[in-house]
N, CA, C and O of each residue as an XYZ file, in Angstrom:
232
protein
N       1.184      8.146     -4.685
C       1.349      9.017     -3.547
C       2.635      9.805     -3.763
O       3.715      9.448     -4.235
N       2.149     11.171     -3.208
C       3.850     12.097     -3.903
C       4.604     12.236     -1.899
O       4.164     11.864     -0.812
N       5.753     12.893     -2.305
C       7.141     12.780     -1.272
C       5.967     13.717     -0.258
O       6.290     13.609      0.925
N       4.968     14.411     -0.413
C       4.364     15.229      0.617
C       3.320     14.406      1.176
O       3.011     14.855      2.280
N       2.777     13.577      0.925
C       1.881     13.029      1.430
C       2.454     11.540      2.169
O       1.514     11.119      2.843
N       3.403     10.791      2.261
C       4.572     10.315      2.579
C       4.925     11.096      3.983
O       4.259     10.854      4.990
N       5.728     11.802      3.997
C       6.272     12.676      4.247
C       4.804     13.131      5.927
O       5.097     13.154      7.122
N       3.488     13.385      5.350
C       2.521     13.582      6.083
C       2.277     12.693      6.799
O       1.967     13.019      7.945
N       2.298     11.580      6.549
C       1.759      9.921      7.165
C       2.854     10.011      8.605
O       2.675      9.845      9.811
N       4.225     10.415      7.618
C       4.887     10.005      8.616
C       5.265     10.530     10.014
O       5.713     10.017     11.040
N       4.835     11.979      9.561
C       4.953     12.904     10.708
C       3.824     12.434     11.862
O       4.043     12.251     13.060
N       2.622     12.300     11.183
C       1.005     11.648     11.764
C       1.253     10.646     12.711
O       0.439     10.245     13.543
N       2.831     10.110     12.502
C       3.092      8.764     13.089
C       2.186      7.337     12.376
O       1.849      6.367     13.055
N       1.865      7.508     10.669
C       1.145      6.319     10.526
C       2.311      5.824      9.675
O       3.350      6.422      9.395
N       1.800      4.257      9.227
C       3.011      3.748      8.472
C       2.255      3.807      7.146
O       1.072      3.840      6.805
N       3.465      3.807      6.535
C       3.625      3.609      5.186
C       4.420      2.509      4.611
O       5.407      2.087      5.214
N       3.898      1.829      3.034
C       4.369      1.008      2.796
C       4.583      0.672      1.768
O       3.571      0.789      1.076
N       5.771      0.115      1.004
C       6.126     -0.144     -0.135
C       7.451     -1.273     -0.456
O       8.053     -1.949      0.378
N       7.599     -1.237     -1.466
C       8.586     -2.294     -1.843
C       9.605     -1.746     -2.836
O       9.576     -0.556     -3.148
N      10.587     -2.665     -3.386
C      11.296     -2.731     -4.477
C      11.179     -3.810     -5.343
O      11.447     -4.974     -5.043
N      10.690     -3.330     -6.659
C      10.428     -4.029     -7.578
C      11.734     -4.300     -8.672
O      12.139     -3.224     -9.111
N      12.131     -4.925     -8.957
C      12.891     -5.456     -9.749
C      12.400     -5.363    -11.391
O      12.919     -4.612    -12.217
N      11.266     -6.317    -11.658
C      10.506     -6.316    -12.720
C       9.880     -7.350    -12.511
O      10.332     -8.323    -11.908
N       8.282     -7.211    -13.195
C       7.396     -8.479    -13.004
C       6.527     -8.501    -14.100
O       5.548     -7.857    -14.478
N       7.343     -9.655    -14.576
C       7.208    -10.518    -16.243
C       6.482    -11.463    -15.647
O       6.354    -12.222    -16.608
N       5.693    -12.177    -14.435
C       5.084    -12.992    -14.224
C       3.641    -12.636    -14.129
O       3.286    -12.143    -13.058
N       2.565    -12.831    -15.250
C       0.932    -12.392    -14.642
C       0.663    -12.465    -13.224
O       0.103    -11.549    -12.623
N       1.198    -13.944    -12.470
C       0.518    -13.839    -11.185
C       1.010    -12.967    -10.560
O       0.308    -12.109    -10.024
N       2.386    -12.971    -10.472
C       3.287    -11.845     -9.514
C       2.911    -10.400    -10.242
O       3.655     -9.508     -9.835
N       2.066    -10.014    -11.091
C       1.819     -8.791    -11.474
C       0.591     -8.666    -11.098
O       0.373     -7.681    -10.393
N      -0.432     -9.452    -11.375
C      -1.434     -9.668    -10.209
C      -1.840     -9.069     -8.937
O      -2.735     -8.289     -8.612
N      -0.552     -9.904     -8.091
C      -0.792     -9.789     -6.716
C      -0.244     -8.281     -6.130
O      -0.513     -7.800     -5.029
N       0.642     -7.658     -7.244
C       1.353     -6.887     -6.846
C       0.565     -5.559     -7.189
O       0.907     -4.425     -6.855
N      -0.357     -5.850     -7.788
C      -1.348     -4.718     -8.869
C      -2.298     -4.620     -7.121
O      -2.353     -3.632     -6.389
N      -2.976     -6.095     -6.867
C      -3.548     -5.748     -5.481
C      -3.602     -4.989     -4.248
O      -4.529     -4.720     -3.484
N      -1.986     -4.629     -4.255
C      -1.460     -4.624     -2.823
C      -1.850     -2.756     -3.098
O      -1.936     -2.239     -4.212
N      -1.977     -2.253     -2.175
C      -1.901     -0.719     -1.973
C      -0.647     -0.546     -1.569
O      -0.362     -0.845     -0.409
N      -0.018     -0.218     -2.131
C       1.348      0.608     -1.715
C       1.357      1.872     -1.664
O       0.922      2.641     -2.520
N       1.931      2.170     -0.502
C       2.444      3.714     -0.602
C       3.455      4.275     -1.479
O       3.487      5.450     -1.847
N       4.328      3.306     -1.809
C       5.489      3.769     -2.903
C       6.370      2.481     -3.239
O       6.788      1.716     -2.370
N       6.615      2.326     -4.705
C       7.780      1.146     -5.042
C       8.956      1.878     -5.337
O       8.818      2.948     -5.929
N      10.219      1.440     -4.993
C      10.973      1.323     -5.421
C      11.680      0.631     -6.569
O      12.241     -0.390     -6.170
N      11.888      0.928     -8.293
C      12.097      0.460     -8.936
C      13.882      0.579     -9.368
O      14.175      1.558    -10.055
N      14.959     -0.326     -9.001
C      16.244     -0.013     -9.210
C      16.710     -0.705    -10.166
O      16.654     -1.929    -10.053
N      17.487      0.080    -11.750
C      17.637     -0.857    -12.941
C      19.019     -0.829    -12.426
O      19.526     -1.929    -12.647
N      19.979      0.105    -11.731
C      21.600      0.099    -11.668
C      21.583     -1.471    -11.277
O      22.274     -2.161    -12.026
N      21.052     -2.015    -10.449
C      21.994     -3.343    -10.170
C      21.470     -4.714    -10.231
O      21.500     -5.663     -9.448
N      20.858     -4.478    -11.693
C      19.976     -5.671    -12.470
C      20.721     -5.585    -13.736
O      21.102     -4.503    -14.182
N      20.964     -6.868    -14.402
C      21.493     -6.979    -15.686
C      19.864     -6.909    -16.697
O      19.449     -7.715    -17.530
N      19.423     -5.990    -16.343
C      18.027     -5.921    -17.416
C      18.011     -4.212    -17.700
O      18.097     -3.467    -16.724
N      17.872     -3.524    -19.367
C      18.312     -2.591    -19.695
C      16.803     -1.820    -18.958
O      15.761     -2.412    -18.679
N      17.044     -0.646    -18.811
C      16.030     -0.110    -18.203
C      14.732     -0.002    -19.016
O      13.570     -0.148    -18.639
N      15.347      0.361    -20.520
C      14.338      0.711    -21.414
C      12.894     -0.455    -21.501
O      11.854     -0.260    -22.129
N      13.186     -1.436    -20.819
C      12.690     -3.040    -20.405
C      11.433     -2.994    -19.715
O      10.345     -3.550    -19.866
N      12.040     -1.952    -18.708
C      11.246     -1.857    -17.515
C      10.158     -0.906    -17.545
O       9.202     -1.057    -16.784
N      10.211     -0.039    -18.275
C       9.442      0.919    -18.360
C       8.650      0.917    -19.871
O       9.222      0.909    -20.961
N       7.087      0.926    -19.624
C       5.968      0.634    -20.455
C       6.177      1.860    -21.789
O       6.483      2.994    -21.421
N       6.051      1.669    -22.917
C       5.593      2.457    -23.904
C       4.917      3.505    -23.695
O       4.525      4.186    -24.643
């Protein structure tokens, strides 16, 4: 979902929903997290001792 359609929900008065992901090296926790419909994650490498290049797929 991009910042305009976000952005639309919210004016609509509907909610939207998302998280912050850290990183998920666990199948199940990648799993469950693959399930969920999110409206948007938040992914933050500044204040994790894990290099970013880590986090982000080939």
């Amino acid at each position: 979902m991009n910042g305009e359609l976000i952005s639309n929900k919210l004016r609509n008065g509907e909610r939207i929903y998302g998280t912050h992901l850290l990183t998920v090296c666990n199948p199940i926790s990648a799993k469950i997290q693959n399930d969920i419909s999110y409206d948007f994650v938040f992914i933050c490498t500044e204040h994790i001792p894990i290099e970013r290049k880590i986090l982000i797929a080939p």
